[in-house]
DRENPA-3360 file (N, C-alpha, C; in nm, 2 decimals, always signed):
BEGIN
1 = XXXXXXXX = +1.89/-1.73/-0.77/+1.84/-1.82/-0.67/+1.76/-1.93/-0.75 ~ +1.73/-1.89/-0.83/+1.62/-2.00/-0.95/+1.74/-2.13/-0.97 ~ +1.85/-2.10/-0.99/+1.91/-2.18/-1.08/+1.91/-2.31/-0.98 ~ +1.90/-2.24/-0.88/+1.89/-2.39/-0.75/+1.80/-2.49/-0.74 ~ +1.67/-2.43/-0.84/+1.57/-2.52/-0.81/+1.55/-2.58/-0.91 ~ +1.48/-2.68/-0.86/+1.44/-2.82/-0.98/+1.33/-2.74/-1.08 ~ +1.35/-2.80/-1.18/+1.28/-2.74/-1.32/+1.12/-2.74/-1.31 ~ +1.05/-2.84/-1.20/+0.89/-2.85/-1.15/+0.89/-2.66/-1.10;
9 = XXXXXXXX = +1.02/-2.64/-0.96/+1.02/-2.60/-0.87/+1.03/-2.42/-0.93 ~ +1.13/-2.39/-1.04/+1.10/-2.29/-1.10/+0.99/-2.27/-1.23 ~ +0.93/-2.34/-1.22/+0.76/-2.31/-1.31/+0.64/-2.27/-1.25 ~ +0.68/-2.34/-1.11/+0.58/-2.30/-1.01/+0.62/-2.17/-0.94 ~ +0.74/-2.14/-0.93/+0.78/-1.98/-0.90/+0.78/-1.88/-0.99 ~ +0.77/-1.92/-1.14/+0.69/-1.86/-1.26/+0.57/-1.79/-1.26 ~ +0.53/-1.89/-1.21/+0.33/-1.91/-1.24/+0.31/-1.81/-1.10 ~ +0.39/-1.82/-1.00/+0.33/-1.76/-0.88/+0.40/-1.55/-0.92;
17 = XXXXXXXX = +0.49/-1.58/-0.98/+0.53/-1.42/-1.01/+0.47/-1.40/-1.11 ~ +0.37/-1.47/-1.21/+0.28/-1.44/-1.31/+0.14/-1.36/-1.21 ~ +0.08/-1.45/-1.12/-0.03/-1.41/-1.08/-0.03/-1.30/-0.95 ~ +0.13/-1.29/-0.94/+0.18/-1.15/-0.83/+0.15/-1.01/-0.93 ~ +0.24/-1.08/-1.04/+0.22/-0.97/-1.16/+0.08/-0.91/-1.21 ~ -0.01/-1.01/-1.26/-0.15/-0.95/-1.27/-0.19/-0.86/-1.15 ~ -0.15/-0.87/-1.01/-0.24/-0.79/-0.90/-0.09/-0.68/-0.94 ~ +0.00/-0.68/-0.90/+0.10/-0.52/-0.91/+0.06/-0.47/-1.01;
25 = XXXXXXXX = +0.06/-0.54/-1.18/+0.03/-0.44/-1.26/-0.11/-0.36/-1.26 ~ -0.22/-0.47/-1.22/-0.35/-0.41/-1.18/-0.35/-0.30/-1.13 ~ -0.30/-0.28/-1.02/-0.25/-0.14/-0.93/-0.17/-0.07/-0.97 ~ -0.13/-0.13/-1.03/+0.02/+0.03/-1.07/-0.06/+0.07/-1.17 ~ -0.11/+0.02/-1.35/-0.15/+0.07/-1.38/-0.29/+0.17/-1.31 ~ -0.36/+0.14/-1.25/-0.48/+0.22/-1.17/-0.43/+0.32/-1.13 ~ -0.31/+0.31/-1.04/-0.20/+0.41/-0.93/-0.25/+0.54/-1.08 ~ -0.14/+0.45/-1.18/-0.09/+0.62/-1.26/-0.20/+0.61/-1.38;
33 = XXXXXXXX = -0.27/+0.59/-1.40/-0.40/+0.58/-1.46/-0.34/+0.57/-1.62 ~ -0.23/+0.46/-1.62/-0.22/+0.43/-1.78/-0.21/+0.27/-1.74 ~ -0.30/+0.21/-1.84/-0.30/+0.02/-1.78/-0.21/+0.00/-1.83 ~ -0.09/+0.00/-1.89/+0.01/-0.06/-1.97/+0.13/+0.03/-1.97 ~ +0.14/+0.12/-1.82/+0.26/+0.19/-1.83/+0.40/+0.14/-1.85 ~ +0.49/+0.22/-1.99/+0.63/+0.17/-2.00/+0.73/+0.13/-1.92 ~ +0.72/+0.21/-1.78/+0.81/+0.14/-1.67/+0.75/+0.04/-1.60 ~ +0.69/-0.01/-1.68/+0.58/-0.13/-1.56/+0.71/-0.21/-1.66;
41 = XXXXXXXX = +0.82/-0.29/-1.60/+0.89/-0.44/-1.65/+0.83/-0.56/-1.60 ~ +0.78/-0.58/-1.49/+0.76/-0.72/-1.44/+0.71/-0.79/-1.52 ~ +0.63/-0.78/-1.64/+0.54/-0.87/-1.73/+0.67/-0.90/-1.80 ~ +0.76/-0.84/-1.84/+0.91/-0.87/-1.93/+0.99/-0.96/-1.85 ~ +0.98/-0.95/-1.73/+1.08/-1.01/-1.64/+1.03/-1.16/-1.62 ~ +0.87/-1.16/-1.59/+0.88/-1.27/-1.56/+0.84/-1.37/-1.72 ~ +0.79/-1.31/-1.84/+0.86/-1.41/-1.93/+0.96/-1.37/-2.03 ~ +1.04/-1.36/-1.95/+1.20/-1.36/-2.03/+1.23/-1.47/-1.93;
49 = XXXXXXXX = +1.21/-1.52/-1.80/+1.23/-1.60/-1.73/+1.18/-1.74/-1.78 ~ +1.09/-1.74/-1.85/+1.00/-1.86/-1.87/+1.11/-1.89/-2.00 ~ +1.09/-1.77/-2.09/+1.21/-1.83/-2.20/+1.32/-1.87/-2.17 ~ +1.44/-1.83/-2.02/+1.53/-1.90/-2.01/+1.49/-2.06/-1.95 ~ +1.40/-2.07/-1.95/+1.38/-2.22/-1.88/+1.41/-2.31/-1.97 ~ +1.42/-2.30/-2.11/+1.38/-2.36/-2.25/+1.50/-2.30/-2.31 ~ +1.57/-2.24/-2.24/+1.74/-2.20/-2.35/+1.88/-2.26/-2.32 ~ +1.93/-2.31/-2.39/+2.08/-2.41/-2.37/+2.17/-2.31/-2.31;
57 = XXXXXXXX = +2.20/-2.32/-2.20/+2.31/-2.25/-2.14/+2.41/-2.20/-2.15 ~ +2.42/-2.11/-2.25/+2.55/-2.03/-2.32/+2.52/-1.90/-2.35 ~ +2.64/-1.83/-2.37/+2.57/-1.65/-2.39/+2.52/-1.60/-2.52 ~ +2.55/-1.71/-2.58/+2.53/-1.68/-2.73/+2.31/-1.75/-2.73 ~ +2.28/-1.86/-2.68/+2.16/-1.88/-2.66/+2.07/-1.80/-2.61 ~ +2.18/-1.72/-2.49/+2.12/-1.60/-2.39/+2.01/-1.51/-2.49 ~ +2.12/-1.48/-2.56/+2.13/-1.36/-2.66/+2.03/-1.36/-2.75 ~ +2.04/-1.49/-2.79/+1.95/-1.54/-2.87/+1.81/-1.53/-2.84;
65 = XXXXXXXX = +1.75/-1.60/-2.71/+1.67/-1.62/-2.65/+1.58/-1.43/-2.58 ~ +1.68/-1.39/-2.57/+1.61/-1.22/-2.52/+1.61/-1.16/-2.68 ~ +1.70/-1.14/-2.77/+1.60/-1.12/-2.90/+1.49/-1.14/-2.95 ~ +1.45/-1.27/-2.96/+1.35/-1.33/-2.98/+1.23/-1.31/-2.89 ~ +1.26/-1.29/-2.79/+1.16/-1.24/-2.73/+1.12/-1.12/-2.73 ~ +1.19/-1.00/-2.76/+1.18/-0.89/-2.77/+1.10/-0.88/-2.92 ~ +1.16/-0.91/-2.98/+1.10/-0.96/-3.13/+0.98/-0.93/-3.15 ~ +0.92/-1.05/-3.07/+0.76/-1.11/-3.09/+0.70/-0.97/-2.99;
73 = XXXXXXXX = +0.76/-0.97/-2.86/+0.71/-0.85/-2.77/+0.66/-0.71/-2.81 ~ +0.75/-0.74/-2.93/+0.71/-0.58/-3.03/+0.66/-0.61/-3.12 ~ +0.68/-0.67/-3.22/+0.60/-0.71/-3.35/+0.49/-0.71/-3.28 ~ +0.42/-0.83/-3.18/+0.29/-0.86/-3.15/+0.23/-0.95/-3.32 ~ +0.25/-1.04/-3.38/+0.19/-1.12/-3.46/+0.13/-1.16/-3.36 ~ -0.01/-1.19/-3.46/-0.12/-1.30/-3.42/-0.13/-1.38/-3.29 ~ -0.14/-1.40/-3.21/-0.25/-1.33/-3.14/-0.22/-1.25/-3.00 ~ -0.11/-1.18/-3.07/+0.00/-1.15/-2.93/-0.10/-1.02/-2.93;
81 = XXXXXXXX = -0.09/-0.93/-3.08/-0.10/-0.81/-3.10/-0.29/-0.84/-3.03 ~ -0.36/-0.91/-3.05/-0.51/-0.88/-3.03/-0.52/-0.92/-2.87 ~ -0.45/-1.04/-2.81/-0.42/-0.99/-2.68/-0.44/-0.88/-2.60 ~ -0.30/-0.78/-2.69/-0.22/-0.66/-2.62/-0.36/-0.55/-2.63 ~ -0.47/-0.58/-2.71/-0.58/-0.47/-2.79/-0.65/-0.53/-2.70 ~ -0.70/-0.60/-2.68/-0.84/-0.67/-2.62/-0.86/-0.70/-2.48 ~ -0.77/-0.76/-2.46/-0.74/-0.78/-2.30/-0.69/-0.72/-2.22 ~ -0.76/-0.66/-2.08/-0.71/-0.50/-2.04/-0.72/-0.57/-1.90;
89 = XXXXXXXX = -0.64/-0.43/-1.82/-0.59/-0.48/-1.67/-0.47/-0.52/-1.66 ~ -0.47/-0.60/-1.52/-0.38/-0.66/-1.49/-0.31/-0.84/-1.56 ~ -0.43/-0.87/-1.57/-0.39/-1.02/-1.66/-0.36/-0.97/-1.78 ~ -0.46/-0.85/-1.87/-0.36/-0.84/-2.04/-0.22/-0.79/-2.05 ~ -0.19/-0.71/-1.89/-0.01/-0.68/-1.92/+0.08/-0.75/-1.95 ~ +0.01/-0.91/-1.84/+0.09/-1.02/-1.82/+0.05/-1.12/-1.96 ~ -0.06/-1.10/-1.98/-0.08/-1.22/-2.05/-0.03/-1.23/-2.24 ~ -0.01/-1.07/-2.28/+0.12/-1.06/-2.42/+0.21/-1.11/-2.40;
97 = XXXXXXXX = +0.27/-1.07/-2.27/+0.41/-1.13/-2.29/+0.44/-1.28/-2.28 ~ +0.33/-1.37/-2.19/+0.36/-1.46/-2.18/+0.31/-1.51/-2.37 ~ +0.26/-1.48/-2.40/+0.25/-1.52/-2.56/+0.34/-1.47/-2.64 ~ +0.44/-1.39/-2.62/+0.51/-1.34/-2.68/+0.63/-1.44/-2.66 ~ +0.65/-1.48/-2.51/+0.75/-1.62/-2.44/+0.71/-1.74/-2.52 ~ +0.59/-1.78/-2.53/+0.59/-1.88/-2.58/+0.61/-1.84/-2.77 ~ +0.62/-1.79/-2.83/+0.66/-1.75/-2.96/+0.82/-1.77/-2.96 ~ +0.88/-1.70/-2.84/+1.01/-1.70/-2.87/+1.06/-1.88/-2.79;
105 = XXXXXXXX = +1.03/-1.93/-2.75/+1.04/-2.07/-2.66/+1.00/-2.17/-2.80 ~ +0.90/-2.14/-2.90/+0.89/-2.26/-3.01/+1.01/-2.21/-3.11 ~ +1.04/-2.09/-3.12/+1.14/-2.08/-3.21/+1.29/-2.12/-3.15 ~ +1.28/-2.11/-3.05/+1.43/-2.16/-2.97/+1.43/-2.29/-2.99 ~ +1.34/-2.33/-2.97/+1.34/-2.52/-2.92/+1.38/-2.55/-3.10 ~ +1.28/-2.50/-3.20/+1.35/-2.49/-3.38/+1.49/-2.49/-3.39 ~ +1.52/-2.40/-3.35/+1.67/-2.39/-3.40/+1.75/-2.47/-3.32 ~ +1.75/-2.51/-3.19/+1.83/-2.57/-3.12/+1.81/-2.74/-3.21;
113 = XXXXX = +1.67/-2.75/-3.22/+1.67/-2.88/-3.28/+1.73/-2.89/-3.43 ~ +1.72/-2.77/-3.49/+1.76/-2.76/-3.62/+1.95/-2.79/-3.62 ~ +2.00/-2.75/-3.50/+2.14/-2.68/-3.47/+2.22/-2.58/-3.57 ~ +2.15/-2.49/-3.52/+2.13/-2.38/-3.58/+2.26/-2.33/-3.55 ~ +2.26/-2.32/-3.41/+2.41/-2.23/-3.34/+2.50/-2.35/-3.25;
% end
């Protein structure tokens, strides 16, 4: 359904499943008393979303684009990893990954500009 909306119109449906995300993970972590439970996806889902907003429409970009984000989502370099350490709750679940989105979104925009693929 995203794909229907204008590029304003899916940032602001971003931002609004970002700040749904802080309150569900707030509570689910609380529910099961781990703040960063492994089946908690919504912080993944909604920036893996942000990264396709910024990826050239092919499957090989796709591919590209969820790598890279997984990448940084694990690695955690600077300042994903003190984020992921520092910041607790509901906003720190959400707020690695969106740093981890924006890591993989400067390196996409590099290689696309580079033409890489």
């Amino acid at each position: 359904m995203l794909h229907w909306l204008s590029g304003t119109a899916i940032l602001v449906a971003i931002l609004l499943m970002f700040v749904v995300g802080v309150w569900a993970c707030q509570c689910t972590g609380q529910a099961l008393g781990v703040a960063d439970y492994g089946g908690i996806v919504w912080d993944e889902i909604v920036a893996m979303l942000l990264v396709l907003c910024f990826t050239p429409p092919t499957l090989v970009w796709y591919v590209v684009a969820f790598l890279l984000f997984r990448l940084f989502d694990i690695w955690k370099p600077f300042p994903i990893g003190y984020a992921d350490r520092h910041i607790h709750g509901g906003f720190g679940v959400m707020f690695d990954d969106l740093l981890a989105a924006i890591y993989a979104i400067v390196c996409l925009l590099l290689l696309v500009q580079w033409g890489v693929i």
